[in-house]
C-alpha positions as CSV (number, residue, x, y, z in Angstrom):
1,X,0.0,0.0,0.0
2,X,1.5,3.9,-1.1
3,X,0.3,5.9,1.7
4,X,1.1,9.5,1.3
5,X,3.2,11.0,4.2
6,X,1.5,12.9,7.0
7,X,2.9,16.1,6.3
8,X,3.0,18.8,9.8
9,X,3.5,22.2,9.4
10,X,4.3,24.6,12.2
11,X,4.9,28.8,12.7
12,X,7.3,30.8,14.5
13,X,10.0,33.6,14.7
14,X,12.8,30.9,16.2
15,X,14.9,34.2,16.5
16,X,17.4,32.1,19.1
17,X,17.2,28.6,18.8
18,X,16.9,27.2,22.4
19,X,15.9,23.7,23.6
20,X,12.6,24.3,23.7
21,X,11.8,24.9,20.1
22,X,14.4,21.6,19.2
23,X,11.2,20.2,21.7
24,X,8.5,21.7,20.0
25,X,9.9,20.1,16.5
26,X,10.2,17.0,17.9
27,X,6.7,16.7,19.4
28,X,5.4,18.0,16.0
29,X,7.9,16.0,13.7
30,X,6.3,12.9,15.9
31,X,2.7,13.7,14.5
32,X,3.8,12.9,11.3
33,X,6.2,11.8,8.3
34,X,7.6,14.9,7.8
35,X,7.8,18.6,9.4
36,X,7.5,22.0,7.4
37,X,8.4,24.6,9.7
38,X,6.9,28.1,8.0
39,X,9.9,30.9,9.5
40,X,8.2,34.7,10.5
41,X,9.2,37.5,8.1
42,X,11.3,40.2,9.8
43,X,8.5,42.7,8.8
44,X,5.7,40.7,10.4
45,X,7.9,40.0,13.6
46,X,8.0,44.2,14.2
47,X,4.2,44.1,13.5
48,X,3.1,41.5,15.9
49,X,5.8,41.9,18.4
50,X,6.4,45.7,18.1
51,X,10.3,45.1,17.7
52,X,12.3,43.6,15.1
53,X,14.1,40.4,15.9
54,X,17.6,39.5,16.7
55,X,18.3,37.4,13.5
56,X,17.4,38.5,10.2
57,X,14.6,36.1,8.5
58,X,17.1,34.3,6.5
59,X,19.3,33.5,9.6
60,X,16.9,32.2,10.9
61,X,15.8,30.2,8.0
62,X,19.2,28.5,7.8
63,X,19.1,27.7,11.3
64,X,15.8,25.7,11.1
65,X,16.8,24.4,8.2
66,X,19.9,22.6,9.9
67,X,17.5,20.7,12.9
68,X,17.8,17.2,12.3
69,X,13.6,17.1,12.3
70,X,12.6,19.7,9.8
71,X,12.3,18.5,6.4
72,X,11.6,21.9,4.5
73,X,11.4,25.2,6.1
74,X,9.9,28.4,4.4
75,X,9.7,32.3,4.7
76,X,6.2,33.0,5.5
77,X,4.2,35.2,3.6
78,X,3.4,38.9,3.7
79,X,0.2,40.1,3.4
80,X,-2.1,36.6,3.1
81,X,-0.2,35.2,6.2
82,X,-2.8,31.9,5.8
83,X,-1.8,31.4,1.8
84,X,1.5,29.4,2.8
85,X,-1.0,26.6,4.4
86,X,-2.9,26.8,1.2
87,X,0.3,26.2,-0.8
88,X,2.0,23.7,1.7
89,X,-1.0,21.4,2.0
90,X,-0.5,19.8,5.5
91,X,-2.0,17.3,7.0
92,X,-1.5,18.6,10.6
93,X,-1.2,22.0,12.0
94,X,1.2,22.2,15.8
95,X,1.1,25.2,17.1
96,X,3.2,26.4,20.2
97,X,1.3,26.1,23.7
98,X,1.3,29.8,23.9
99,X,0.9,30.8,20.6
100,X,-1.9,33.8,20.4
101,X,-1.8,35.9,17.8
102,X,-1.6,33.6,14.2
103,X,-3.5,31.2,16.0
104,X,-6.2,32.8,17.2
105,X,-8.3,33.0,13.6
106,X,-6.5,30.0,11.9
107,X,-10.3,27.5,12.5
108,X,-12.2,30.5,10.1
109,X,-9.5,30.8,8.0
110,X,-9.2,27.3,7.2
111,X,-13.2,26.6,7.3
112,X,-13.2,29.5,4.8
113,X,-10.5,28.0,2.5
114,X,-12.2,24.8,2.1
115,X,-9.0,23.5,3.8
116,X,-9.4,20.3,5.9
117,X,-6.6,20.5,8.6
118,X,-6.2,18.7,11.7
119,X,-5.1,21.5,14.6
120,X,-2.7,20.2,17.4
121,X,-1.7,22.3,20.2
122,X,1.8,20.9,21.5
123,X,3.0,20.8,25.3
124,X,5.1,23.3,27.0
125,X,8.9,22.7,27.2
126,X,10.2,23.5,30.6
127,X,9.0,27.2,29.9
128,X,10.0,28.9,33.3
129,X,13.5,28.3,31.3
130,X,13.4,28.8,28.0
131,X,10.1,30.7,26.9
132,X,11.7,33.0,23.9
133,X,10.6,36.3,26.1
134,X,12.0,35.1,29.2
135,X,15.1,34.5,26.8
136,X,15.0,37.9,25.5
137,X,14.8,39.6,28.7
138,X,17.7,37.8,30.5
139,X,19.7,38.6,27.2
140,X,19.3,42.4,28.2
């Protein structure tokens, strides 16, 4: 039997790689054959965080691009933030146990798109220690 690959597809900034995001792949890498990981645009970053981020978006990219889990890893999109799942076609969407703001509309916009996609929400990593903002903050 030729089963097609469970395909998973996450979002993030992943400004500074920490053990909690190599976590975060590997609980979403274990829902499936093969991880996407769909990298924040600098621009959007400043928009939703209200400051740029440490790493430009193609640092970034390469980083995720060299975990072991991640089979393919992309620039989002500006503008249609949503289009990328449209284009991607996963079977599984993991998002981050505290992620809000991309999140928050992603049932409509899928309903809306015709787009049949299951929605995971993945467990916290040890996040007293290594929650990005908590990160940020110690950095300063």
């Amino acid at each position: 039997m030729n089963s097609m690959p469970v395909r998973v597809l996450v979002f993030g900034t992943y400004d500074v790689l920490h053990p909690g995001h190599r976590d975060f792949f590997r609980q979403a890498r274990a829902l499936g054959d093969e991880l996407m990981v769909v990298i924040a645009r600098d621009q959007t970053v400043l928009e939703v965080k209200g400051r740029a981020p440490q790493h430009t978006e193609t640092e970034r990219l390469a980083a995720v691009e060299a975990c072991p889990e991640v089979k393919q890893a992309y620039l989002g999109r500006l503008g249609d933030k949503y289009a990328i799942i449209e284009e991607r076609q996963p079977d599984i969407i993991a998002l981050g146990y505290d992620q809000g703001h991309f999140a928050d509309r992603l049932p409509e916009e899928l309903a809306k798109r015709g787009l049949q996609v299951k929605i995971v929400r993945l467990k916290a990593y040890k996040p007293e220690l290594y929650k990005s903002s908590l990160l940020q903050r110690a950095k300063k």
